[in-house]
C-alpha positions in Angstrom: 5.9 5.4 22.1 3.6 4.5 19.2 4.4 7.6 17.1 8.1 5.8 16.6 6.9 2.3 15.6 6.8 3.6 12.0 10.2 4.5 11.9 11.7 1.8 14.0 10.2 -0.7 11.5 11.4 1.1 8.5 14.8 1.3 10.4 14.5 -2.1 10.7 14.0 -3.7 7.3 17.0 -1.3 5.8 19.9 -1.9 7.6 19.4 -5.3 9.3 21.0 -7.8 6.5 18.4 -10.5 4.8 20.6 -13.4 6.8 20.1 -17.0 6.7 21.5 -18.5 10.1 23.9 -16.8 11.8 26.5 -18.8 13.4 28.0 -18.6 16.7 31.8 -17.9 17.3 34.1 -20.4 19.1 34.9 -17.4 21.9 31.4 -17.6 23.2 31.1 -19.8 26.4 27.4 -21.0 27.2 27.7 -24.2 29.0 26.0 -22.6 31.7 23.0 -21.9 29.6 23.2 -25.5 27.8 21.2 -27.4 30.3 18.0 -24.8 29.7 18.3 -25.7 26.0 17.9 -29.2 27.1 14.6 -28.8 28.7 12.8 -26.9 25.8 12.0 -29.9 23.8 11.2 -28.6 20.1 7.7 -30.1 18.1 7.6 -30.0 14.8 5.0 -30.6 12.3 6.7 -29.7 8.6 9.8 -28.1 7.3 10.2 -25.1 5.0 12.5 -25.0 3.0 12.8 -21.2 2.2 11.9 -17.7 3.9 8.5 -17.5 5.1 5.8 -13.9 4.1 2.6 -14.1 6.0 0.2 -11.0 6.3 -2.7 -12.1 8.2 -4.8 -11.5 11.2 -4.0 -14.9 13.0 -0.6 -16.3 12.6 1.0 -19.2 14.4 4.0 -20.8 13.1 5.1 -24.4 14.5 7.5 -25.4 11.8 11.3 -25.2 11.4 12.1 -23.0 8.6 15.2 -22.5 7.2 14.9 -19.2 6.2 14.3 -15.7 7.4 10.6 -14.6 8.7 8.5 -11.7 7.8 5.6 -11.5 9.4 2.7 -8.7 9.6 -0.5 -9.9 11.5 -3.0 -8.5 14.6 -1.7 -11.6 16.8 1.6 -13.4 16.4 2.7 -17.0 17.7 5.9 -18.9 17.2 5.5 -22.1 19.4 7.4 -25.1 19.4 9.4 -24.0 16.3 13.1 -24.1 14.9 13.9 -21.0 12.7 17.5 -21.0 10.4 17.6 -17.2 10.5 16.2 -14.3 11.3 12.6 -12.6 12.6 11.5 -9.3 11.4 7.7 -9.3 12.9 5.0 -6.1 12.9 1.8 -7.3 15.5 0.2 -6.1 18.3 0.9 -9.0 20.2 3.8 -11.1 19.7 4.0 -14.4 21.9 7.4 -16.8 21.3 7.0 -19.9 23.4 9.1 -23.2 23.1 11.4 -22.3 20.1 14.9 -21.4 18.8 15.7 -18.9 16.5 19.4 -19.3 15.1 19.7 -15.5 13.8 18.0 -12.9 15.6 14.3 -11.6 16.3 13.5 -7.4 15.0 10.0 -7.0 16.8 7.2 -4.5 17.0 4.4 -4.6 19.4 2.2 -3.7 22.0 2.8 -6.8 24.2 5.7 -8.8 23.2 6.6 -12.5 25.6 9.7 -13.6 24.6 10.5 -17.0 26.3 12.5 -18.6 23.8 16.2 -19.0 22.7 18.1 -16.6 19.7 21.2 -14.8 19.4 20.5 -11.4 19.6 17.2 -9.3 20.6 15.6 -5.9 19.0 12.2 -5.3 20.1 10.0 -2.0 20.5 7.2 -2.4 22.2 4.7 -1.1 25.0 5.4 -4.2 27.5 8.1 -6.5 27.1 8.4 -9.7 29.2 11.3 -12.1 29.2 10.5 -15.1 31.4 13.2 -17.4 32.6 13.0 -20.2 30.4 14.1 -16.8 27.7 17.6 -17.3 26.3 19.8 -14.5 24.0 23.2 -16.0 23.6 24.8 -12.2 22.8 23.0 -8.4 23.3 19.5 -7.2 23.5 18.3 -3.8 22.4 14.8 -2.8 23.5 12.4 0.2 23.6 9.9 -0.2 26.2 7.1 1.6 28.6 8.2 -1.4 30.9 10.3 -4.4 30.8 10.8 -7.4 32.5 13.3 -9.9 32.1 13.4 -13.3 34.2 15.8 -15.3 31.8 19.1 -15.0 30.2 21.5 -12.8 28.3 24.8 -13.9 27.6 26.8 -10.1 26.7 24.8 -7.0 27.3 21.3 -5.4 27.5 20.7 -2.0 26.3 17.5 -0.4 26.7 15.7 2.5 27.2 12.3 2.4 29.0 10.0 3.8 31.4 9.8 0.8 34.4 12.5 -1.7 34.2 12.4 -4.6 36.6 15.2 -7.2 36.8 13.8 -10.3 38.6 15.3 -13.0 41.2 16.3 -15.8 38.0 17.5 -13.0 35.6 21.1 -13.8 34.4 23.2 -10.7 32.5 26.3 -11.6 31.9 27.6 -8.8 30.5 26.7 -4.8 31.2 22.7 -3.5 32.2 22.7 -0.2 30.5 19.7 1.6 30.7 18.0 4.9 30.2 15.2 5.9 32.2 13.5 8.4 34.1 14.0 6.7 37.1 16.2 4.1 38.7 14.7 0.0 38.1 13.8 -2.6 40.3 16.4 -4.9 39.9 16.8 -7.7 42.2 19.4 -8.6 44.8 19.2 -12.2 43.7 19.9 -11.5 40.3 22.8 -12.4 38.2 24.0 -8.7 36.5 27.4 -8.2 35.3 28.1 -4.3 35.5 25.2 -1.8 36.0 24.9 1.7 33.7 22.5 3.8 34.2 21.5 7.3 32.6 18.3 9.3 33.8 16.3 11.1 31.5 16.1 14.6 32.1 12.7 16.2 32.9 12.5 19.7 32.0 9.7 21.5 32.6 7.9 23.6 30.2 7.0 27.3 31.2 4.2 29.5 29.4 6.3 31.4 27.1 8.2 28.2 26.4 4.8 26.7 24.9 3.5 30.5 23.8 6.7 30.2 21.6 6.5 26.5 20.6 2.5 27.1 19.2 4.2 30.4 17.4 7.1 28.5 15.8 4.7 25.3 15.0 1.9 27.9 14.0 4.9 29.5 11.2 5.7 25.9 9.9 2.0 25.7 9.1 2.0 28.6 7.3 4.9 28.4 5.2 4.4 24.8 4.3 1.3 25.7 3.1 1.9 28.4 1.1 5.2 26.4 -0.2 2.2 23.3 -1.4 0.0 26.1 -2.8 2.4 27.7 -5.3 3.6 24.9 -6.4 0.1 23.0 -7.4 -1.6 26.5 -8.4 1.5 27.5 -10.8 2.8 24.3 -11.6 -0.4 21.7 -12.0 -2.8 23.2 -14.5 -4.9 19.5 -13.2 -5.5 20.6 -10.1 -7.9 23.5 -11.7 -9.7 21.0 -13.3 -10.6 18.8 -11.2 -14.0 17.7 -10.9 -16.1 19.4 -8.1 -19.7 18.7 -8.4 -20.7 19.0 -4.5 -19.3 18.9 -1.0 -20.0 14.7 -1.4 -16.2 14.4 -3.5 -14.6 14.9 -0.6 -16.1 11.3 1.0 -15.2 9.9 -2.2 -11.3 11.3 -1.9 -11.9 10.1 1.7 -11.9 6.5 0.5 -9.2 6.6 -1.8 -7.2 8.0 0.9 -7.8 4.7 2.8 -6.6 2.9 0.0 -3.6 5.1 -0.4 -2.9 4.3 3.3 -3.0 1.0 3.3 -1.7 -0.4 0.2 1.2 2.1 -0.7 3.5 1.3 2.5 2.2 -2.4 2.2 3.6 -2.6 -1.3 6.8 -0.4 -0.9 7.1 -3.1 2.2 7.1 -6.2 -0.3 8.8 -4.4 -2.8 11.6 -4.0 0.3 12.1 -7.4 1.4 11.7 -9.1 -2.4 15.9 -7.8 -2.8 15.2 -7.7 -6.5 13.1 -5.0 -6.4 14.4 -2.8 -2.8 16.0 0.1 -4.3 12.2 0.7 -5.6 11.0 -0.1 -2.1 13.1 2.4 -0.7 11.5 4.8 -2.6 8.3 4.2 -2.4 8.7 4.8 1.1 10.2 7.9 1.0 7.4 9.3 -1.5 4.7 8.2 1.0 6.4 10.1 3.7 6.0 13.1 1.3 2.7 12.4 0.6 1.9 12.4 4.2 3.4 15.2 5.0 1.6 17.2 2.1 -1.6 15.8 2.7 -3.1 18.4 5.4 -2.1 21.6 3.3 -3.5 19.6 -0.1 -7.2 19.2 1.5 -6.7 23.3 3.0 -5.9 24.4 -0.7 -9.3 22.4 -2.3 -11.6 23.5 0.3 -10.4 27.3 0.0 -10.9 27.0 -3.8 -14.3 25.6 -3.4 -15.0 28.6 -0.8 -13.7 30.8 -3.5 -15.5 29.9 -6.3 -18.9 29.5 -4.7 -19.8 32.4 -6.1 -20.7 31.5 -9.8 -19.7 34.4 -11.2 -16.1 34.2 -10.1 -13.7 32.5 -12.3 -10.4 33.8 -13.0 -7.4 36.2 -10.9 -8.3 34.5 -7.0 -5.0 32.8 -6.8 -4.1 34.4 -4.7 -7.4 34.6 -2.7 -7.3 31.3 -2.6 -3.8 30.9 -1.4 -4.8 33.1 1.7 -7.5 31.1 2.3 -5.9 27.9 2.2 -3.3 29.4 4.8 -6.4 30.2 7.1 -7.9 27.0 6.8 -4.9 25.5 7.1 -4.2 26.9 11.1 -7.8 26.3 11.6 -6.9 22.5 11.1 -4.0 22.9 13.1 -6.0 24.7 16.1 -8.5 21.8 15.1 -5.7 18.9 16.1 -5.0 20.1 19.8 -8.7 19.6 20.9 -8.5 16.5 23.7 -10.4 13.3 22.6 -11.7 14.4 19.2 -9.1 16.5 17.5 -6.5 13.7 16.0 -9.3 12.0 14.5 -10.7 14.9 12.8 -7.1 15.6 11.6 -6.7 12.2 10.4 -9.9 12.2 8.7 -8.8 15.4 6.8 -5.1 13.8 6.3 -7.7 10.6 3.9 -9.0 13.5 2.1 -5.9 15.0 1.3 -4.3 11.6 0.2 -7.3 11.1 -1.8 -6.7 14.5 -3.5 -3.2 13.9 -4.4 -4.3 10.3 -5.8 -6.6 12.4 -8.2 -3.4 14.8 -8.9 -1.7 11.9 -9.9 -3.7 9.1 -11.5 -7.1 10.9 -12.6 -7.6 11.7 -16.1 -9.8 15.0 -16.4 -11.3 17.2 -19.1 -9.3 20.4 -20.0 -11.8 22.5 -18.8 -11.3 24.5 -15.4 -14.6 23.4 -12.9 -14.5 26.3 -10.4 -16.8 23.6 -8.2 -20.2 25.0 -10.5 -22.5 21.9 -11.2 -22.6 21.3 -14.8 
């Protein structure tokens, strides 16, 4: 579930519309739902007048905005407030107690408790809870390990998830479809229009069937790495030249990575939801995946020119040494990856040092002198 949350969220941000409050149509009954509004009094404290950034540990917002939302924190609260459009929200936990949001909610979380009222629902998460006093006046889309709903939707639910469980007060007015392994709890005393549901396939894996998946995967490695390495040997005269002084440059390309990491998707993010400047957003997002996805065969290709050239009297004609080497090193990080408990860390580790690298590629002025990684 986690390794889509990157995705959803970029998903997210480009095709949902940057929408001030959505209105609802004249065909859409909910006089049955009216009298729940009417016990969910609404405090407020201020009013802004505008769409709201916040990127913060803590965030708890008790105003009525009129505006759209986009938050990024650790922990997320909207209590007690009145929102004039939409919520596009990153956390770990998301709580929404006490307030009405007149667009619709786009959420990403570990825990997400939705008991408030909005038009339409999108949330991935790894638990999502809709009590009763929850209201969506039209459809809810969610991705979920489990999800339970107590409260109300006025058209359809669509969801794909791992335990579903459809309690005494839920009202679905419209159709349940869901996707899951197996069937969901869904209550007798519940109010559920038409029922769909599609179980997921479970196919079991054989020995050759992984034999040839660690083959296949094993080939990818290979050729992506060689691709990377003929391009930066033949094409980047920089990457010779580099400075290599000891083994300790590789902490310090470590740390860059981190900053790579964290401030590149943070500003292609902003960049994103500023409008002016989203084209430029859009692809700075599409670079970083690159960069990721080069990263691992950049740090195999330093270290096998530093295993190279640790011999000071070899200088010149190892490309293609080197390039061998890299491919080696290269699986060896791979095989490195699949070991239980310890093996992603080390790979992500690796993956800082590799962004760190590619920051040098990019930014770092050097001499135009080759260093074959002989101290000076």
């Amino acid at each position: 579930m986690r390794k889509i949350i990157g995705s959803f969220l970029l998903g997210i941000m480009l095709l949902s519309t940057i929408a001030f409050a959505t209105e609802r149509t004249e065909e859409e009954n909910y006089d049955d739902l009216i009298q729940l509004i009417s016990e969910q009094p609404i405090t407020q404290t201020e009013t802004i007048e505008d769409d709201l950034y916040q990127m913060q540990q803590d965030i708890s917002i008790t105003q009525t905005i009129n505006g759209n939302i986009y938050v990024m924190a650790q922990d997320l609260e909207i209590k007690g407030a009145t929102i004039y459009g939409n919520v596009y929200a990153m956390a770990q936990n998301i709580k929404i107690e006490n307030a009405e949001i007149t667009g619709s909610l786009y959420l990403m979380a570990e825990n997400i408790e939705f008991a408030g009222v909005t038009n339409d629902f999108y949330a991935l998460a790894e638990f999502v809870s809709m009590p009763k006093e929850s209201i969506v006046w039209r459809n809810a889309r969610i991705g979920a390990n489990r999800l339970q709903i107590s409260g109300n939707i006025g058209k359809n639910l669509y969801t794909s998830v791992e335990t579903l469980e459809v309690l005494d007060t839920a009202v679905i007015a419209g159709k349940l479809n869901y996707f899951s392994k197996r069937r969901g709890m869904i209550s007798e005393m519940a109010q559920v229009g038409e029922v769909g549901f599609e179980q997921m396939q479970e196919v079991e894996e054989t020995y050759q069937d992984k034999v040839n998946d660690y083959l296949l995967e094993s080939i990818k490695v290979i050729v992506k790495t060689l691709i990377i390495a003929l391009l930066i040997l033949f094409l980047s005269s920089k990457f010779q030249m580099l400075p290599r002084k000891d083994w300790t440059d590789l902490l310090k390309s470590m740390c860059k990575g981190i900053g790579v990491l964290v401030v590149f998707p943070v500003l292609a993010f902003l960049l994103v939801i500023s409008i002016v400047a989203s084209v430029l957003g859009i692809s700075l997002f599409a670079i970083y995946g690159i960069l990721l996805y080069i990263a691992l065969p950049v740090v195999a290709l330093e270290l096998a020119h530093r295993i190279v050239f640790l011999k000071k009297n070899e200088h010149k004609g190892n490309k293609g040494k080197i390039i061998l080497v890299a491919i080696l090193i290269a699986l060896a990080i791979w095989g490195i990856s699949y070991i239980p408990a310890i093996g992603r860390s080390i790979k992500f580790l690796i993956l800082l040092i590799g962004l760190g690298i590619i920051f040098d590629l990019l930014f770092k002025k050097v001499k135009n002198e080759p260093n074959n990684g002989e101290d000076k």
